[in-house]
N, C-alpha and C positions, 0 to 999 in steps of 0.2 A: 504494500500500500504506500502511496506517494505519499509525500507531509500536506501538499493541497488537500488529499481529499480525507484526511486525518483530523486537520484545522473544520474542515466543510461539516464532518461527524461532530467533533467536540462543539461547535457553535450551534446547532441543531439540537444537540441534549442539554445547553444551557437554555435553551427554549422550552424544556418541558417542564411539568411543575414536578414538587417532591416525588409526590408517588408515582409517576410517571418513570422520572429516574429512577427510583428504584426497582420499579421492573425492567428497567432495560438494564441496569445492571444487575439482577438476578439472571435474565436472560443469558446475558453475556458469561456470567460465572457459569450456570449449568453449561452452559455450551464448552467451556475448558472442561466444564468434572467430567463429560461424556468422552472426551477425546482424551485424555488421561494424559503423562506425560510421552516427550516427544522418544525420549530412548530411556531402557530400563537403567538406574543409577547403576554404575558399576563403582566397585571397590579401587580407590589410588593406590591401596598396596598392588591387588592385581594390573594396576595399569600398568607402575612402574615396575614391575618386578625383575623384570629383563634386562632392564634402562641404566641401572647403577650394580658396579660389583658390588658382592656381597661380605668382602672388607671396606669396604669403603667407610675411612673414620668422618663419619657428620658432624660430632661434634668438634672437632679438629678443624674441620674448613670452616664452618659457623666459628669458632674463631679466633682463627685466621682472619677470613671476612671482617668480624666486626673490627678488629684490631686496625684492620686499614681504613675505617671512619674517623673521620674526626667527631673524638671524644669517645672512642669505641675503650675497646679494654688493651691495658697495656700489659704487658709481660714481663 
């Protein structure tokens, strides 16, 4: 949907009165619950699981990392 015809929606439901709006916004909610979400959540361990060895010290680069901010931790 273009932001024109987004603008042209939202001015049009500033037109209606309370309980108008609120059925168009009940409308619009059930119309999300039915369609459910868009991908089933997956787990970020399994996403990353591949992605970094499994020595890889974290908290060692975390810091590292902060240590090179200014104001980070000093050693």
């Amino acid at each position: 949907m273009n932001e024109s015809a987004l603008s042209d929606i939202l001015k049009l439901a500033d037109g209606l009165n309370l309980s108008d709006r609120l059925a168009l916004i009940e409308q619009l909610a059930s119309g999300l619950r039915r369609k459910g979400p868009a991908k089933p959540a997956r787990s970020l361990r399994g996403i990353w699981k591949d992605k970094v060895p499994e020595d890889f010290d974290i908290d060692g680069a975390l810091r590292e990392i902060r240590g090179e901010q200014p104001g980070g931790e000093k050693e």
